[in-house]
C-alpha positions, 0 to 999 in steps of 0.5 A: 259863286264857284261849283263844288265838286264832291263824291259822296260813298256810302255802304248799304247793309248787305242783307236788305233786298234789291227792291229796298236797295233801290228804293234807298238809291232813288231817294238819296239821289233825290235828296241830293238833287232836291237840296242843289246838287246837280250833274248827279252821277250815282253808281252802284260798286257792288258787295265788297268785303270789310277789313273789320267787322261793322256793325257785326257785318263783313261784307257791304253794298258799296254806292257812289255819288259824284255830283257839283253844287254851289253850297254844301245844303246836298252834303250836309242832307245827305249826311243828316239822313244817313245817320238816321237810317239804319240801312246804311252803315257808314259814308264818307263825303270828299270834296273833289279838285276840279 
C-alpha cells in the first residue's frame, strides 16, 4: 500500500511552562508514532502572534509534525486527543504531495 505524507500543526496555549511543553510534544510524537506514522519529524516554530483572539489568547507556541503512514490511524489519533486536551488550541492536519 502507498505511503502518505501529512503535516500535522498544532498551537500549544502560550502560558504553559517549557517542561509541560515538552511533556506534550514527546507524547503527541509518540501518539503519532505508536498509531503507524514513521519518518516522524517534529519541529517547534515558536510563539507567533494570532490575527484574532483564540480562546482569549493572542499569541501561541506553534509545533509541526511532518511524517508518512500507509492509514490515516496517526492523524485521526492525534485528532482525537487534541480536542480532549486543553493546552492545545487549534490544529490543522494537511496531506502533503510527495
Amino acid at each position: 500500500m502507498a505511503k502518505t505524507k501529512y503535516e500535522v500543526t498544532y498551537i500549544i496555549k502560550p502560558d504553559i511552562d517549557e517542561d509541560s511543553k515538552k511533556a506534550l510534544v514527546e507524547r503527541y510524537d509518540k501518539v503519532v508514532k505508536d498509531n503507524g506514522a514513521e519518518d516522524l519529524d517534529s519541529k517547534d516554530w515558536g510563539k507567533r502572534r494570532f490575527a484574532y483572539e483564540i480562546e482569549k489568547y493572542r499569541e501561541g507556541t506553534y509545533h509541526i509534525l511532518t511524517f508518512t503512514a500507509e492509514n490515516a490511524d496517526a492523524v485521526n489519533e492525534f485528532g482525537r486527543l487534541s480536542r480532549i486536551d486543553g493546552s492545545i488550541l487549534r490544529s490543522m492536519t494537511v496531506k502533503l504531495d510527495k
